[in-house]
PyMOL CGO cylinders between C-alpha atoms (Angstrom):
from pymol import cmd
from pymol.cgo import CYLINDER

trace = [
    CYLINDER, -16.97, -6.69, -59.67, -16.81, -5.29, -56.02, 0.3, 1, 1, 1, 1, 1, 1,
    CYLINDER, -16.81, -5.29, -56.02, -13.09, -4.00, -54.74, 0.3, 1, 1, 1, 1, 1, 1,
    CYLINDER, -13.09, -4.00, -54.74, -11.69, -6.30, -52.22, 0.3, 1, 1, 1, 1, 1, 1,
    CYLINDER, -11.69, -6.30, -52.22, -11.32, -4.53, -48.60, 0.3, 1, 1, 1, 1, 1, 1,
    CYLINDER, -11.32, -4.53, -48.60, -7.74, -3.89, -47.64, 0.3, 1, 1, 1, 1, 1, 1,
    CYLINDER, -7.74, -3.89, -47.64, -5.87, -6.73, -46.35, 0.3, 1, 1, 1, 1, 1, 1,
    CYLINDER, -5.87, -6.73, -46.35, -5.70, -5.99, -42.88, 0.3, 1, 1, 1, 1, 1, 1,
    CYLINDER, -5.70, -5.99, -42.88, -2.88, -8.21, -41.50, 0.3, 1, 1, 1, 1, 1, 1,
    CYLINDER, -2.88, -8.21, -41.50, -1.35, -11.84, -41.43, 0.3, 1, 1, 1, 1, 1, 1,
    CYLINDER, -1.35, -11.84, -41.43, -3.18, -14.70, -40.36, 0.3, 1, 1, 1, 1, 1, 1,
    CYLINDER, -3.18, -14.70, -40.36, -0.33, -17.06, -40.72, 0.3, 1, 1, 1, 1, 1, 1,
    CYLINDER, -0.33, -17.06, -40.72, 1.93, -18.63, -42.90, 0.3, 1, 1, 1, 1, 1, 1,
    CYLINDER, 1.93, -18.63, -42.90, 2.78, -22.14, -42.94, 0.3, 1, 1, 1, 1, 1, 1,
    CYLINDER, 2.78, -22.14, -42.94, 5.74, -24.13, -43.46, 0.3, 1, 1, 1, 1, 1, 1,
    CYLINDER, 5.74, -24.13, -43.46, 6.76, -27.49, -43.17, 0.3, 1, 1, 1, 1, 1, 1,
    CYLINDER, 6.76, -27.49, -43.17, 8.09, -29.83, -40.91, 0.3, 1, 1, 1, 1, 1, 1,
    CYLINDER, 8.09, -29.83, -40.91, 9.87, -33.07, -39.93, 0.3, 1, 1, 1, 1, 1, 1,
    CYLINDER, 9.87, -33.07, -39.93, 8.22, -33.63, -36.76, 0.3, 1, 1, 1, 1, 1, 1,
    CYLINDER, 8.22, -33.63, -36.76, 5.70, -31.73, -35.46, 0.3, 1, 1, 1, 1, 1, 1,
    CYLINDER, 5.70, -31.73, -35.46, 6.71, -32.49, -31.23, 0.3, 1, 1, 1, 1, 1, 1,
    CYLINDER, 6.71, -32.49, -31.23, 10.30, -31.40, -32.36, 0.3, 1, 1, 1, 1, 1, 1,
    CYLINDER, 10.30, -31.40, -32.36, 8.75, -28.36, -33.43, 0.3, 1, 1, 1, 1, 1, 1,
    CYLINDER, 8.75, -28.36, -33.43, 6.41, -27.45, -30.60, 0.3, 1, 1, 1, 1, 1, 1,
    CYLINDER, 6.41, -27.45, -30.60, 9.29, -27.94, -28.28, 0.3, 1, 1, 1, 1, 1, 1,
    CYLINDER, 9.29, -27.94, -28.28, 11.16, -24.87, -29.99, 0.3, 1, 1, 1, 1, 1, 1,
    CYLINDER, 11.16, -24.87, -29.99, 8.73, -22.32, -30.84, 0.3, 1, 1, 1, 1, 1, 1,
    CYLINDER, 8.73, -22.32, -30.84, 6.66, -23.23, -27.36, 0.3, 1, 1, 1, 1, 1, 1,
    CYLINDER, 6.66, -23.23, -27.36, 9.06, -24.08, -25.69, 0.3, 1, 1, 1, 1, 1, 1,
    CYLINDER, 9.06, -24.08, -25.69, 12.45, -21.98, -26.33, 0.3, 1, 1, 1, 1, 1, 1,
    CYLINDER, 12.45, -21.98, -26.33, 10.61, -19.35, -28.34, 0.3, 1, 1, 1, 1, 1, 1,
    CYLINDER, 10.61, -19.35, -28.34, 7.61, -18.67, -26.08, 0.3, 1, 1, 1, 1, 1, 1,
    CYLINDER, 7.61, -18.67, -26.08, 4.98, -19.09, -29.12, 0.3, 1, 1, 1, 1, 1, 1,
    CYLINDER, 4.98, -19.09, -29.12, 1.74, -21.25, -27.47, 0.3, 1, 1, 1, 1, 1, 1,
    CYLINDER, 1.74, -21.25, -27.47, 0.59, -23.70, -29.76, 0.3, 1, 1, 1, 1, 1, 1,
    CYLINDER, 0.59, -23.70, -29.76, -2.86, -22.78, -30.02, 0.3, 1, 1, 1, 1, 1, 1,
    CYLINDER, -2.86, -22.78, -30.02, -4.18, -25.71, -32.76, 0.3, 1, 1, 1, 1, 1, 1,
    CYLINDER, -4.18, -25.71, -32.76, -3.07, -28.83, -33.78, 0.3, 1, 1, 1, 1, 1, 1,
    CYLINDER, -3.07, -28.83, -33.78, -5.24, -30.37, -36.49, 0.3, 1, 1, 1, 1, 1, 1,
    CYLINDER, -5.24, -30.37, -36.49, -5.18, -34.41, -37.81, 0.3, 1, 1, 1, 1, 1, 1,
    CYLINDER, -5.18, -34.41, -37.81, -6.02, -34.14, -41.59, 0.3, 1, 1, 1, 1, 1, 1,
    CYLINDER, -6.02, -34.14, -41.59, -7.14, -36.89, -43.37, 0.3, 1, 1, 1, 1, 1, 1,
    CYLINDER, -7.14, -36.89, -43.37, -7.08, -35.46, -47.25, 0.3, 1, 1, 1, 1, 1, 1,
    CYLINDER, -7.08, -35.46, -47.25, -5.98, -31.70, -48.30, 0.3, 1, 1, 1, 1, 1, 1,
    CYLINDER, -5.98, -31.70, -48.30, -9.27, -29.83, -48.35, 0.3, 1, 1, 1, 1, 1, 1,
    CYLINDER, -9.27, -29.83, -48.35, -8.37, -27.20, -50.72, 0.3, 1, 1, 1, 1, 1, 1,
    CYLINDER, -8.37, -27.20, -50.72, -7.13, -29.86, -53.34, 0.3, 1, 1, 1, 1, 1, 1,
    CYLINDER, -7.13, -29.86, -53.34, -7.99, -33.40, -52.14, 0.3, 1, 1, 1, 1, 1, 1,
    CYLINDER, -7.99, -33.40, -52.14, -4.42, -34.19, -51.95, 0.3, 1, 1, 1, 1, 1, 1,
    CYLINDER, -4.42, -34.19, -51.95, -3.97, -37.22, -49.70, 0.3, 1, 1, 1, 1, 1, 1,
    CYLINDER, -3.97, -37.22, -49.70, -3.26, -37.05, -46.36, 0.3, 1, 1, 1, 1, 1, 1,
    CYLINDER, -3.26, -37.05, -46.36, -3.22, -37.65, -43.26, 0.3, 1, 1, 1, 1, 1, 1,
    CYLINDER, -3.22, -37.65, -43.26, -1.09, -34.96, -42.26, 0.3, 1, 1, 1, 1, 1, 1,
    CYLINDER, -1.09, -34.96, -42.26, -1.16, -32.85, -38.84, 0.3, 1, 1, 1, 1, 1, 1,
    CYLINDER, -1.16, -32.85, -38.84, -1.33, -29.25, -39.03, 0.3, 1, 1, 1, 1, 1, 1,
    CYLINDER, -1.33, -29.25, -39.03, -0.16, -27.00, -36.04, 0.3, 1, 1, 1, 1, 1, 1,
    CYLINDER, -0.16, -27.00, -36.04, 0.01, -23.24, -35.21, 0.3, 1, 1, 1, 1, 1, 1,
    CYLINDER, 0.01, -23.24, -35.21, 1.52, -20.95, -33.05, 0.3, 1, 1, 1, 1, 1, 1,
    CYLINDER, 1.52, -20.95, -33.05, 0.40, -18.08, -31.76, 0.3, 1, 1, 1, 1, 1, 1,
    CYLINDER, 0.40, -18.08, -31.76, 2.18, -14.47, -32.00, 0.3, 1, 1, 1, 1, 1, 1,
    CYLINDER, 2.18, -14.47, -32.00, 1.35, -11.58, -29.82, 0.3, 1, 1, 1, 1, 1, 1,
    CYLINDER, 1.35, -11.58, -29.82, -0.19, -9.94, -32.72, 0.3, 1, 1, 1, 1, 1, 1,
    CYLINDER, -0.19, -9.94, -32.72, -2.59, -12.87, -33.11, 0.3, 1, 1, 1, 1, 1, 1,
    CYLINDER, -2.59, -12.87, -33.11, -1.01, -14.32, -35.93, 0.3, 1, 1, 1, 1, 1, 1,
    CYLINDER, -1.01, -14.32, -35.93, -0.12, -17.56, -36.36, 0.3, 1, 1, 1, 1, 1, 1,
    CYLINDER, -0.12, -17.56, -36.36, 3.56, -19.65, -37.85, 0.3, 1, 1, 1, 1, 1, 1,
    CYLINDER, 3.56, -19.65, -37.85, 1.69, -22.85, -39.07, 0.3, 1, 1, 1, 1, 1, 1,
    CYLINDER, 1.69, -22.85, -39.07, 3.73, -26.29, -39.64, 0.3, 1, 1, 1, 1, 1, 1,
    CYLINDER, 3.73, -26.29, -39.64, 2.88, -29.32, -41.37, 0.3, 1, 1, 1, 1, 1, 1,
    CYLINDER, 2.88, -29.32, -41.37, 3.77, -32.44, -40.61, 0.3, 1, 1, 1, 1, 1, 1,
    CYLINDER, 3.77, -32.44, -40.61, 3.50, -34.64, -43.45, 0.3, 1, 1, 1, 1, 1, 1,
    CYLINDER, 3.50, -34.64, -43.45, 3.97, -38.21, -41.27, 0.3, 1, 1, 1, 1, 1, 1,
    CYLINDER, 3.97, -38.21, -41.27, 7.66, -38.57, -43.44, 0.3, 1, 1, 1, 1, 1, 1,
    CYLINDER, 7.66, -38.57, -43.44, 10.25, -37.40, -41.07, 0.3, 1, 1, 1, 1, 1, 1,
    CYLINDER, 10.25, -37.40, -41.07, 12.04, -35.27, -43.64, 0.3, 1, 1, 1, 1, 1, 1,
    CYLINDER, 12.04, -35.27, -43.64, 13.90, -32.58, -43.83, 0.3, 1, 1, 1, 1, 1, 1,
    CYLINDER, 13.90, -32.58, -43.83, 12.34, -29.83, -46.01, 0.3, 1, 1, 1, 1, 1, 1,
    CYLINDER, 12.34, -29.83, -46.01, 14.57, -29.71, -48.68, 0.3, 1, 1, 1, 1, 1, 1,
    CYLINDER, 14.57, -29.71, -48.68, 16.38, -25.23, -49.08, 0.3, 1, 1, 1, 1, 1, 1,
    CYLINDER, 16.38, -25.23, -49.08, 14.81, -24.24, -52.71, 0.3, 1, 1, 1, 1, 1, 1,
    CYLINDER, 14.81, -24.24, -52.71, 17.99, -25.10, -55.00, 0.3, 1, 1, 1, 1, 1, 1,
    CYLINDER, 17.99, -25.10, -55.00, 18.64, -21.59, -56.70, 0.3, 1, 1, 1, 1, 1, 1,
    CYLINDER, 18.64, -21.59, -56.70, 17.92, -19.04, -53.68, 0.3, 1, 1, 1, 1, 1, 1,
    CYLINDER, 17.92, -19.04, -53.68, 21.04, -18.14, -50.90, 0.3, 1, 1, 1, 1, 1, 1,
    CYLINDER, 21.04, -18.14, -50.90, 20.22, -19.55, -47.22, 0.3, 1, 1, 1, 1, 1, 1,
    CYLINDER, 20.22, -19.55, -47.22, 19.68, -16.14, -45.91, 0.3, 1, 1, 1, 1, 1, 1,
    CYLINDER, 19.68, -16.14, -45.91, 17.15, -15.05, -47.99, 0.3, 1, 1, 1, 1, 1, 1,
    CYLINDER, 17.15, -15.05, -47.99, 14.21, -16.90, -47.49, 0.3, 1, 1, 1, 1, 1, 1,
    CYLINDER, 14.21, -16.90, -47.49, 13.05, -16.20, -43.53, 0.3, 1, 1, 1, 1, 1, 1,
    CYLINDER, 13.05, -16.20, -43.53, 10.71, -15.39, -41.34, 0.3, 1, 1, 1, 1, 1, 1,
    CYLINDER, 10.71, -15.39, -41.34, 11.15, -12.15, -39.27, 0.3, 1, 1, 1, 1, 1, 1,
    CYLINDER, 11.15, -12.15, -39.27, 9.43, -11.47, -35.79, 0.3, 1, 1, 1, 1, 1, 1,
    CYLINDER, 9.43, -11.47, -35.79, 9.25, -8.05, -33.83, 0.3, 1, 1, 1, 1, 1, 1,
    CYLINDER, 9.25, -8.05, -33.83, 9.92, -7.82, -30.03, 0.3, 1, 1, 1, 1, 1, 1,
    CYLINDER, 9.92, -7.82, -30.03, 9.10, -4.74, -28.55, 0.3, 1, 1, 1, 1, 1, 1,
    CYLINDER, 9.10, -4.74, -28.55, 13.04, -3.81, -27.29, 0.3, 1, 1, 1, 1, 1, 1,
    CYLINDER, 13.04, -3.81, -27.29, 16.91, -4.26, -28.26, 0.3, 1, 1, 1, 1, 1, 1,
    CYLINDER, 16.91, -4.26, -28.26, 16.97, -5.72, -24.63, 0.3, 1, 1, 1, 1, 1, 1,
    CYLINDER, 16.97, -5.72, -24.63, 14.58, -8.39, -26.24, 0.3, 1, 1, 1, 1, 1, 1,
    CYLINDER, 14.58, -8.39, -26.24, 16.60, -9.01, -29.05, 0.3, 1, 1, 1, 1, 1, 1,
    CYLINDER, 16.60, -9.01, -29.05, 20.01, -9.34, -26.38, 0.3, 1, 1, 1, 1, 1, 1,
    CYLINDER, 20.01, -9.34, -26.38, 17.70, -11.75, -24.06, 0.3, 1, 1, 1, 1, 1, 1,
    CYLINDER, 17.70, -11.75, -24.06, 16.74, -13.93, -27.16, 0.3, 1, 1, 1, 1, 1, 1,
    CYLINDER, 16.74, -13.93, -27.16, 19.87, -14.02, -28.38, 0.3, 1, 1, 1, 1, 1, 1,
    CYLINDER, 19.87, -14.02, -28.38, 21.18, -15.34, -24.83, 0.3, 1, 1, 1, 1, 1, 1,
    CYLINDER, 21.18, -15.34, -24.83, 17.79, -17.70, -24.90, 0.3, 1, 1, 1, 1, 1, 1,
    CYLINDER, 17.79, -17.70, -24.90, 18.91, -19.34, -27.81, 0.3, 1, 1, 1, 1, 1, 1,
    CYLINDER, 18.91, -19.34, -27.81, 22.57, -19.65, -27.40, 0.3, 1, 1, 1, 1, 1, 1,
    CYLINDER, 22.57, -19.65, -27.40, 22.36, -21.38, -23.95, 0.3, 1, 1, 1, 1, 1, 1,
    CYLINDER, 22.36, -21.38, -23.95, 20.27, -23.98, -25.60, 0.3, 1, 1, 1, 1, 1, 1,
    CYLINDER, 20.27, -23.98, -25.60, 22.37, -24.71, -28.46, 0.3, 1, 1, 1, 1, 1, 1,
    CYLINDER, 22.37, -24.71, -28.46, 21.26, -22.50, -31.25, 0.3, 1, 1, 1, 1, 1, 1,
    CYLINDER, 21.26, -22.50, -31.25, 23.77, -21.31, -33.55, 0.3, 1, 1, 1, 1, 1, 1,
    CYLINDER, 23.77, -21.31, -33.55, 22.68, -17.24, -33.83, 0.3, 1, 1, 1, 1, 1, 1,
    CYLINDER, 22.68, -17.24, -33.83, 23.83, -14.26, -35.97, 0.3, 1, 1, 1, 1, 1, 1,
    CYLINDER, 23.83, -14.26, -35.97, 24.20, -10.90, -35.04, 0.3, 1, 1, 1, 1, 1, 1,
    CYLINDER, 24.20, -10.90, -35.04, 23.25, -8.61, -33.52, 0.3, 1, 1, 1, 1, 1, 1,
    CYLINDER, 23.25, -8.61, -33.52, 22.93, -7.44, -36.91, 0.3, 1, 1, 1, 1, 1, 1,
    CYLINDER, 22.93, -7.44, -36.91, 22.44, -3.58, -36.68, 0.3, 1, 1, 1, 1, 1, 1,
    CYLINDER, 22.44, -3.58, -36.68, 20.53, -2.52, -40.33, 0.3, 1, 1, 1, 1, 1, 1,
    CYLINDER, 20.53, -2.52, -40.33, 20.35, 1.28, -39.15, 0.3, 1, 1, 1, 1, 1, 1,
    CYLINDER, 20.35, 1.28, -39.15, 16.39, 1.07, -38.77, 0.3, 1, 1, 1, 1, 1, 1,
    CYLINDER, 16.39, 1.07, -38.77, 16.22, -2.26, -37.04, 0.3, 1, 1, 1, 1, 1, 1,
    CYLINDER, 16.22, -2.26, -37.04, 18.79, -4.40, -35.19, 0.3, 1, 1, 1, 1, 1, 1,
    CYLINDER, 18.79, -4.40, -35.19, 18.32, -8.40, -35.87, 0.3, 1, 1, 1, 1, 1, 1,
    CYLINDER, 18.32, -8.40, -35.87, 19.46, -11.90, -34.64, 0.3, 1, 1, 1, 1, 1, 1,
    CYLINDER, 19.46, -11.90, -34.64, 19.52, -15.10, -37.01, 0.3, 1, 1, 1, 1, 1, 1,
    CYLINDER, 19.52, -15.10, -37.01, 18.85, -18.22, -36.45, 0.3, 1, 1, 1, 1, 1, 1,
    CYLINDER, 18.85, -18.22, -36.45, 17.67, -21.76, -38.49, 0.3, 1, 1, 1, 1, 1, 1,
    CYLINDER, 17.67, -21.76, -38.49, 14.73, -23.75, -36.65, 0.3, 1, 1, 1, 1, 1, 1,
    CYLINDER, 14.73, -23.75, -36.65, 14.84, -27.68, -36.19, 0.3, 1, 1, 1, 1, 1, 1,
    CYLINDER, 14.84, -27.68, -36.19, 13.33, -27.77, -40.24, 0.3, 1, 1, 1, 1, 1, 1,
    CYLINDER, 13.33, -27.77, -40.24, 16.42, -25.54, -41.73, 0.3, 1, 1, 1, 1, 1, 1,
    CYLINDER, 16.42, -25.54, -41.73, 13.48, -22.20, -41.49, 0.3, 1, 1, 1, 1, 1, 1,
    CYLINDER, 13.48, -22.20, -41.49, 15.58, -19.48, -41.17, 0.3, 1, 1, 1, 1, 1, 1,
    CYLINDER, 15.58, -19.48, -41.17, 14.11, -16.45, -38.09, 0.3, 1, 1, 1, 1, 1, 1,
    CYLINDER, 14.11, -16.45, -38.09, 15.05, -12.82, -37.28, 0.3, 1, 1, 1, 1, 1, 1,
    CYLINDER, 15.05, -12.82, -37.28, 14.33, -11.78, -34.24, 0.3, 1, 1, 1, 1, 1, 1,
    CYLINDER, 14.33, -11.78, -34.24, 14.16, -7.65, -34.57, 0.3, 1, 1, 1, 1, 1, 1,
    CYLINDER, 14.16, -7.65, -34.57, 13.09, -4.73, -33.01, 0.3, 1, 1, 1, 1, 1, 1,
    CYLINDER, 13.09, -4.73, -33.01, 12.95, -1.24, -34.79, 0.3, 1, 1, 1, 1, 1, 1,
    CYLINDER, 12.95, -1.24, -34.79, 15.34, 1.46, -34.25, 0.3, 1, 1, 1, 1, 1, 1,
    CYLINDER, 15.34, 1.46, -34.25, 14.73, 4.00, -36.90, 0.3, 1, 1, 1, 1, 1, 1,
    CYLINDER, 14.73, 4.00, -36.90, 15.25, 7.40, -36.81, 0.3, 1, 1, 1, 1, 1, 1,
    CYLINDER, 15.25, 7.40, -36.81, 12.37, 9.71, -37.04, 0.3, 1, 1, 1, 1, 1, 1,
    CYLINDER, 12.37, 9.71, -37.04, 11.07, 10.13, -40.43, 0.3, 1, 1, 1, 1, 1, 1,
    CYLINDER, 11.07, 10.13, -40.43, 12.72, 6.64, -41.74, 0.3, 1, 1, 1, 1, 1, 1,
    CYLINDER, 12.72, 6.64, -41.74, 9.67, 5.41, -42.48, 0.3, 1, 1, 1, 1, 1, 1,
    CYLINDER, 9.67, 5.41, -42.48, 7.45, 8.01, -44.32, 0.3, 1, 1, 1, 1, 1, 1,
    CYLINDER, 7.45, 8.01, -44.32, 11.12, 8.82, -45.98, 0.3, 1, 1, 1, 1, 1, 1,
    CYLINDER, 11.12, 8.82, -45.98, 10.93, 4.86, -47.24, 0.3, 1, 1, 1, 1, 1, 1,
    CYLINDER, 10.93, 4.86, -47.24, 7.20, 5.31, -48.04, 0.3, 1, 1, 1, 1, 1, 1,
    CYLINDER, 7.20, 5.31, -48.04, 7.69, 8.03, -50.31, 0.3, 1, 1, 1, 1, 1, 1,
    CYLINDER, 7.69, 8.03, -50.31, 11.03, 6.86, -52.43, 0.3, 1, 1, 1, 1, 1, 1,
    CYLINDER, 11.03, 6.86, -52.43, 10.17, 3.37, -52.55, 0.3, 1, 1, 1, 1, 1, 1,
    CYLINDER, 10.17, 3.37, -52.55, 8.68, 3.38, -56.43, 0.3, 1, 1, 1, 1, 1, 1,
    CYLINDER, 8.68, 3.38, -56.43, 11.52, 5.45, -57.87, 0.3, 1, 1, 1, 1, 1, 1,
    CYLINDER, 11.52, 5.45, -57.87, 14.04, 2.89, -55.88, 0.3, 1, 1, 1, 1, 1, 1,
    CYLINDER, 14.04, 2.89, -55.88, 12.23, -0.01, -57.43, 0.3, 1, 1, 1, 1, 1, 1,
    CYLINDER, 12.23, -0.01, -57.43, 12.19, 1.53, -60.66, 0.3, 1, 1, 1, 1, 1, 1,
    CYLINDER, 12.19, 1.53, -60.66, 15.83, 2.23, -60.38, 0.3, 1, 1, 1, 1, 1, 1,
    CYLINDER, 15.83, 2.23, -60.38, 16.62, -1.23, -59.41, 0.3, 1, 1, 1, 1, 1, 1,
    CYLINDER, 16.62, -1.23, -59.41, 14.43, -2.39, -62.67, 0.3, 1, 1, 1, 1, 1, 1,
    CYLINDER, 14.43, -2.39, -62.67, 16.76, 0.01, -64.76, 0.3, 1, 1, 1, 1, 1, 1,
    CYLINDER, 16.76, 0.01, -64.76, 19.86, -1.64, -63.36, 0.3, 1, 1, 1, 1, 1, 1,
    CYLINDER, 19.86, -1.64, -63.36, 18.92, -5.24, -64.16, 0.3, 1, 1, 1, 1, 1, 1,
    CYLINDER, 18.92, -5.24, -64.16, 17.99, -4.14, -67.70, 0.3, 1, 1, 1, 1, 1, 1,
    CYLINDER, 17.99, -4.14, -67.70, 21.59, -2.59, -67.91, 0.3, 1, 1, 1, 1, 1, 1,
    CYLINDER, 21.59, -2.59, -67.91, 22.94, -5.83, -66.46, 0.3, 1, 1, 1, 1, 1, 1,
    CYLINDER, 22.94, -5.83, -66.46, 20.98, -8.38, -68.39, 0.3, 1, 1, 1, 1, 1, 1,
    CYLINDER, 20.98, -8.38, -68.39, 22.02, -6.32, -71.56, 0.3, 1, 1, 1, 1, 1, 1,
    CYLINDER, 22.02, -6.32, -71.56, 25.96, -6.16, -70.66, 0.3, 1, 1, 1, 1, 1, 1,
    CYLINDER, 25.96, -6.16, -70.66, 25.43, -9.96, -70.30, 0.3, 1, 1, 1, 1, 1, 1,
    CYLINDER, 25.43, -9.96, -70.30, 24.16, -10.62, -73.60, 0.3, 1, 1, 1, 1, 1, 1,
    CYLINDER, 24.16, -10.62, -73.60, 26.69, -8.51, -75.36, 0.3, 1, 1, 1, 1, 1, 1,
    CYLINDER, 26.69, -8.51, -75.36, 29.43, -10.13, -73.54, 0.3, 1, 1, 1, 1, 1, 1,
]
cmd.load_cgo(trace, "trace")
């Protein structure tokens, strides 16, 4: 069997939606994202799922895409029942902290409850939840030199400490 190439980057990732023009209007609109696609389905091609459904995308500088569907219900996606609010989300890089500041203003004159600046000594973030409950970052880097290859090179032994400390946890649990 031949080795896969490396994964070079994200071509998008796709979430769903309660109504796909309520959608455009804030990532096209108040985010700046263009839609680039917007796709009537008629059955699921991967599983022949029943559809119709429309499928849109938006388009990041990088050339990536954030994807919706719109399954035709007008629902709310429902938050997954055993995970906080703040950990599932979607994080997107602007080049500055000025960015960040000007977003943050962007989205507060029109309404959108935001977080931070939240400074997490290598990148400062904002925080907000879309129309569909999706919560964003907004972030731009700010770490020092050497964060990164630093990161790089201690991230196994901090993963297998972490491991250890659930272990120890899940142990004190049971005895208890």
């Amino acid at each position: 069997m031949a080795t896969p190439r490396t994964i070079e980057k994200l071509f998008h990732f796709a979430f769903p939606c309660r109504d796909a023009e309520e959608t455009r209007a804030f990532y096209e609109d108040l985010l700046g994202l263009p839609m680039t696609s917007s796709v009537k389905v008629a059955s699921v091609p991967s599983s022949g799922d029943p559809g119709p459904y429309l499928h849109i995308f938006f388009e990041l500088g990088d050339g990536s895409y954030l994807a919706f569907f719109d399954l035709g219900a007008g629902e709310m996606p429902l938050p997954s029942p055993n995970t906080p609010k703040w950990v599932q989300h979607f994080a997107m890089e602007v080049p500055t902290i000025k960015d960040v500041w000007a977003m943050q203003e962007r989205l507060k004159a029109a309404g959108v409850e935001v977080v931070g600046v939240v400074d997490h000594e290598f990148i400062q973030s904002i925080y907000f939840f879309d129309p569909n409950g999706l919560r964003l970052e907004v972030t731009t880097r700010t770490e020092p030199p050497g964060y990164i290859a630093t990161q790089k090179r201690e991230a196994h032994q901090a993963l297998k400490e972490w491991q250890a400390f659930k272990a120890g946890r899940k142990l004190a649990q049971a005895g208890a």
